[in-house]
C-alpha positions as CSV (number, residue, x, y, z in Angstrom):
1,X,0.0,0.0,0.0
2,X,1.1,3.8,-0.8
3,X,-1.1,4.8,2.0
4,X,0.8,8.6,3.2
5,X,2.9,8.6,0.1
6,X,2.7,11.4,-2.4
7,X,3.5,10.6,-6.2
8,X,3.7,13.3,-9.2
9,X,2.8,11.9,-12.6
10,X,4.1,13.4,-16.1
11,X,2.7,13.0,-19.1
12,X,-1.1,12.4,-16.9
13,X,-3.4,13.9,-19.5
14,X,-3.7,11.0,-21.4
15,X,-2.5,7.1,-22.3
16,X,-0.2,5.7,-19.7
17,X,-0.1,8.7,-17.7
18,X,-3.8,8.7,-16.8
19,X,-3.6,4.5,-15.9
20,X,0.0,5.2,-13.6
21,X,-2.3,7.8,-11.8
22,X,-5.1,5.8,-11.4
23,X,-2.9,2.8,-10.2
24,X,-1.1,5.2,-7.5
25,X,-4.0,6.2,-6.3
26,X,-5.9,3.1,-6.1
27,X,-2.5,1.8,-4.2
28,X,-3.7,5.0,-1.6
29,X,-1.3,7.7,-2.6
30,X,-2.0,11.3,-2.9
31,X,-1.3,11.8,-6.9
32,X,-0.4,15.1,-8.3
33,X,-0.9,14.9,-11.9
34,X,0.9,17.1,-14.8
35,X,0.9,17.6,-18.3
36,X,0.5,20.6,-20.9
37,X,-2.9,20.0,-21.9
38,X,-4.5,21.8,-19.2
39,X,-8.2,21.0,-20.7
40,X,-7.6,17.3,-20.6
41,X,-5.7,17.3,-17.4
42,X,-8.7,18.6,-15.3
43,X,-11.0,16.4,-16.7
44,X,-8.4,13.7,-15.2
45,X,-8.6,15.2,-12.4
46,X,-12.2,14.8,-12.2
47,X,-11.9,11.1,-12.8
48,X,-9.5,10.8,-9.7
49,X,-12.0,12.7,-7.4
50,X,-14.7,10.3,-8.4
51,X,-12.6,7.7,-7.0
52,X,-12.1,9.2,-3.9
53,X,-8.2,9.7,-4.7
54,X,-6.5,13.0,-3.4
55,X,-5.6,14.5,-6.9
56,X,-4.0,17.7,-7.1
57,X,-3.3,19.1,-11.0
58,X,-0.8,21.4,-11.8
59,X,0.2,22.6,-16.0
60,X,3.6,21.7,-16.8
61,X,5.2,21.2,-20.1
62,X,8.5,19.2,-19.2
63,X,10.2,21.2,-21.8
64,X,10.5,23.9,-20.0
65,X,12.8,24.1,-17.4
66,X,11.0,27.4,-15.6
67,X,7.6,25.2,-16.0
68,X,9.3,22.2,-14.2
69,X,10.4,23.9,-11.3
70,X,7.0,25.7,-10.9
71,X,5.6,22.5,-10.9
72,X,7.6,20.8,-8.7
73,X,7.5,23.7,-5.9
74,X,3.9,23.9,-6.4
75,X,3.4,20.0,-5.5
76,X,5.5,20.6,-2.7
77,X,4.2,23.3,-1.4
78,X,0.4,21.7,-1.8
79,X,1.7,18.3,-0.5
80,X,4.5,18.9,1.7
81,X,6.5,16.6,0.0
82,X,6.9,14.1,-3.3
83,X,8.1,10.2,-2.5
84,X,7.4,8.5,-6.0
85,X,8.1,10.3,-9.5
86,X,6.7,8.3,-12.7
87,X,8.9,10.4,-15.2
88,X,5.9,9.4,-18.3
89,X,5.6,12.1,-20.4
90,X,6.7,11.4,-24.1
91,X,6.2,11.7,-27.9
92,X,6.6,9.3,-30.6
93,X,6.9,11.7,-33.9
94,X,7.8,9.3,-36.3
95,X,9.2,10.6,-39.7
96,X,12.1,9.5,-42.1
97,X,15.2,10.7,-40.7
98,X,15.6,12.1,-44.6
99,X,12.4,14.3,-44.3
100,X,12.3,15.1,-40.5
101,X,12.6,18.6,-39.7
102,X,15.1,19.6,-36.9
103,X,12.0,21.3,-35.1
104,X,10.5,17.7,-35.3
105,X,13.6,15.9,-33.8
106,X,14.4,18.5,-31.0
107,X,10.5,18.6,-29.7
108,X,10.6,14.9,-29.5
109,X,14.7,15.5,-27.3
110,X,13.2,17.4,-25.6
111,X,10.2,15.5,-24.2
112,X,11.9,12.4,-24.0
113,X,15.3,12.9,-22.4
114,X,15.9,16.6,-21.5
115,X,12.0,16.2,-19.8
116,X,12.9,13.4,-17.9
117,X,16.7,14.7,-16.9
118,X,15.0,18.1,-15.9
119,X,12.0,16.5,-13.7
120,X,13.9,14.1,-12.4
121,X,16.8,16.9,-11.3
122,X,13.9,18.8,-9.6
123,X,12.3,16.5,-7.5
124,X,15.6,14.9,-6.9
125,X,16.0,18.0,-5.0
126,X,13.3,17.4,-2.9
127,X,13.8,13.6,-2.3
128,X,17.5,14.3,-1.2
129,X,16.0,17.2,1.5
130,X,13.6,14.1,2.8
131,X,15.9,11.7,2.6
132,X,13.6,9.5,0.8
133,X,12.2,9.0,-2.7
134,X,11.6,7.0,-5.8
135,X,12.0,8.2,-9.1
136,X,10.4,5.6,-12.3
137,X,11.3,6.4,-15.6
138,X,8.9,5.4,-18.6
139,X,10.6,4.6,-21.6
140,X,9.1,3.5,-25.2
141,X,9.0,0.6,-26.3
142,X,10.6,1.8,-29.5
143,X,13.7,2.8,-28.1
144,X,14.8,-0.8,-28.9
145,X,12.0,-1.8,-31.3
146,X,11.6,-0.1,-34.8
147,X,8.3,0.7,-36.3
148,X,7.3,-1.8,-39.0
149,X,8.4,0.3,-42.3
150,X,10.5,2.1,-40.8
151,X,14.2,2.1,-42.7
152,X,15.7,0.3,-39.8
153,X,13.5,-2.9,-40.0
């Protein structure tokens, strides 16, 4: 049980994101729940509620370093403290390397590793102060799989 534990959840508008928080919750922790898509994130919000979780939404594109540490003060602050990060958020822009723009490519960087360097530096910060924390990275299953068509299959 995750009874008194507080976990943050990236990427928890939609997919995985949404199931992690639900699972954390239904385990008994507090979830605080992020993502860009502010719209979508409340009406996860909503769903947690119904379950009788304590949910706590907050914006935060993890590719911005100012909205990160926003985020992660702002949980704090609401919850006192953060034991579990699941480190979800991601894209999968797939393209031919050949026709891929750079914008393309450095959107998907930086979701997918700077995202998870940054919001894992953050509430690293705040699981050293406790002394205590656990930090779960999500990864793709295509970052050792490729997609059927793709040039490297």
């Amino acid at each position: 049980m995750l009874t008194g534990k507080v976990a943050l959840v990236t990427g928890a508008s939609s997919g995985l994101g949404v199931q992690f928080a639900k699972a954390l919750a239904s385990a008994g922790a507090s979830v605080a729940i992020c993502a860009r898509r502010v719209e979508k994130l409340a009406s996860v919000k909503a769903e947690l509620d119904a379950m009788g979780a304590t949910c706590y939404a907050v914006k935060c594109d993890v590719t911005n370093v100012g909205e990160i540490k926003a985020a992660v003060a702002t949980v704090k602050a609401h919850f006192g403290k953060i034991d579990i990060l699941v480190n979800n958020a991601g894209l999968g822009l797939t393209e031919p390397a050949e026709t891929q723009s750079d914008d393309t490519w450095l959107k998907m960087v930086n979701t997918n590793l700077n995202g998870v360097y940054f919001m894992a530096r953050e509430v690293g910060k705040v699981m050293l102060e406790q002394n205590y924390g656990k930090i779960i990275n999500i990864g793709s299953i295509h970052s050792v799989v490729a997609l059927p068509g793709s040039p490297l299959t």
